[in-house]
C-alpha positions, 0 to 999 in steps of 0.5 A: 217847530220840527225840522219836518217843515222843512222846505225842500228835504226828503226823509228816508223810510227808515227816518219816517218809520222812527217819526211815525212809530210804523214798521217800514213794511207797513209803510210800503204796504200803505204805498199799495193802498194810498196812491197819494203816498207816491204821486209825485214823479218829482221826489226820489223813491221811497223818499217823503217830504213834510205833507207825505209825513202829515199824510201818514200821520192823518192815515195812522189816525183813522186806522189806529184811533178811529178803527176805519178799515182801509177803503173807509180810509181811502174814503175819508182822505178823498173826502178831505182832500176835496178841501186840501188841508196842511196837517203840518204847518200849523203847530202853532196856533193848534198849541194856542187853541189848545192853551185856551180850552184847558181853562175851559175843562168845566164850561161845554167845549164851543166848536170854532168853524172858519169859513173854509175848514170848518171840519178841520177847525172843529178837530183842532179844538176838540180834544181828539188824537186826530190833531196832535201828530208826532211830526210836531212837538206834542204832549207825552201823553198823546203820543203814548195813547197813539202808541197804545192804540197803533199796538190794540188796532193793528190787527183791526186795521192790518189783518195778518194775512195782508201784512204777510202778503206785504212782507212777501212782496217786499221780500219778492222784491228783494229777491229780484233786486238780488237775482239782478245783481247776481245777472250783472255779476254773471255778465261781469265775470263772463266780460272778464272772462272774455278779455282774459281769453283774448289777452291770453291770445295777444299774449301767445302771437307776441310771443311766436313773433318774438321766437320768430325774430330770434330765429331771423336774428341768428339765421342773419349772424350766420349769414354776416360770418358766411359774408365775412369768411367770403370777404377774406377769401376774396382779398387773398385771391386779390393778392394772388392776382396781383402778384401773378400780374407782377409776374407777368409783366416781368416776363413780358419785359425779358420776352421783349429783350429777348425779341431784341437780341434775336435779331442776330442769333435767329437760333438762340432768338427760336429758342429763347422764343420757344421757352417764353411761350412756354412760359408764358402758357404756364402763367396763361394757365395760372391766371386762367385758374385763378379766374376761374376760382374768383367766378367759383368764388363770386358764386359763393357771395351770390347763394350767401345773399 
């Protein structure tokens, strides 16, 4: 038994085009004319199942053998489809039947008439095309004369113009799944298109922040060494200041000493008093200038912050 039967699998075009000897243009062409073909929402498209390539064959038969335009096609599935019949389960017992009629090739031919297929039965037995179906494993010489009836009766059964215009929808088909495809693709280059656009921006601020933190990195270097400079000014005025201090001190020390011996000597107490103060205004005069560069100083540190 053929692998046909199998439950549950599908056949593509190209697999039921080779098992039924048709172009599969012609496959989609019969799809136009035969709803039966594409009924049921359950399988994949131009996908078939064992009863679509029993339904094919039983097409194929009354276009190819029997000479029926399309529509007396259609009449005669709908007629037999009243009686739903399997045209591919039983191989078997068609083999059978036909092992019993060829002894019998001298006697008439006895039509056998089950109760509820009682045209079927008569088809099986009678030694017509119409049974053997090359799904199934038959006889070399079945399969050849369908051949040579599929090639004498395509242009009875197909005209030519139908088969152009089958071919032209399959080819505007195509052309559609194609100008789709390019649509995508348009729309694909122009979203990368866009990304680059928006990458290259990101790219440009990345790189102006990064100009910009350089910039403030060597404005704040030149800002530490201005600090630094400062800094080292401020520790020699320091030691200058103290040292004036010291001075200071030492001088108040010998006016103090002086201040003692001026007790006796009124005029050398005047004197002495007199060249203290003077000193004493030239070290006045020292502390106040280096006051005044600590202030001229503390305004450099504050425009430096």
């Amino acid at each position: 038994m053929s692998d046909n039967n199998q439950s549950g699998r599908f056949y593509s075009l190209q697999e039921v085009s080779a098992q039924c000897g048709l172009a599969p243009y012609i496959l989609r062409y019969w799809e136009l004319h035969f709803p039966e073909l594409t009924a049921d929402d359950s399988k994949p498209k131009h996908m078939y199942n064992a009863s679509d390539i029993s339904l094919i064959n039983r097409i194929k038969t009354l276009l190819y053998v029997e000479h029926l335009t399309i529509e007396q096609a259609k009449g005669r599935l709908k007629q037999e489809m009243a009686f739903p019949v399997d045209y591919s389960g039983k191989a078997k017992e068609a083999e059978t039947v036909e092992a019993k009629a060829e002894p019998q090739q001298a006697a008439p031919v006895q039509e056998v008439t089950p109760e509820p297929q009682v045209g079927v039965a008569s088809e099986v037995v009678a030694p017509s095309p119409e049974v053997v179906e090359p799904v199934q494993e038959s006889a070399p010489e079945t399969v050849k004369s369908e051949e040579t009836a599929h090639t004498a009766a395509e242009s009875d059964a197909m005209p030519m113009d139908e088969i152009h215009r089958a071919a032209a929808a399959e080819l505007a088909n195509l052309r559609g799944e194609v100008q789709s495809l390019q649509s995508q693709l348009a729309e694909e280059r122009q979203k990368t298109a866009s990304a680059q656009e928006l990458l290259s921006a990101e790219v440009a601020k990345v790189l102006e922040t990064s100009q910009a933190l350089q910039a403030k990195t060597d404005e704040l270097a030149q800002v530490n060494q201005a600090l630094v400079a400062a800094r080292a000014q401020l520790a020699q005025l320091n030691e200058e200041l103290t040292a004036a201090r010291g001075e200071l001190a030492s001088k108040q020390s010998e006016l103090a000493t002086a201040l003692q011996y001026s007790a006796t000597n009124e005029s050398a107490r005047a004197a002495a008093f007199d060249r203290l103060e003077a000193e004493n205004a030239l070290l006045r005069g020292k502390v106040s200038n280096f006051v005044n560069q600590l202030k001229d100083l503390s305004a450099v540190l504050t425009k430096t912050k």
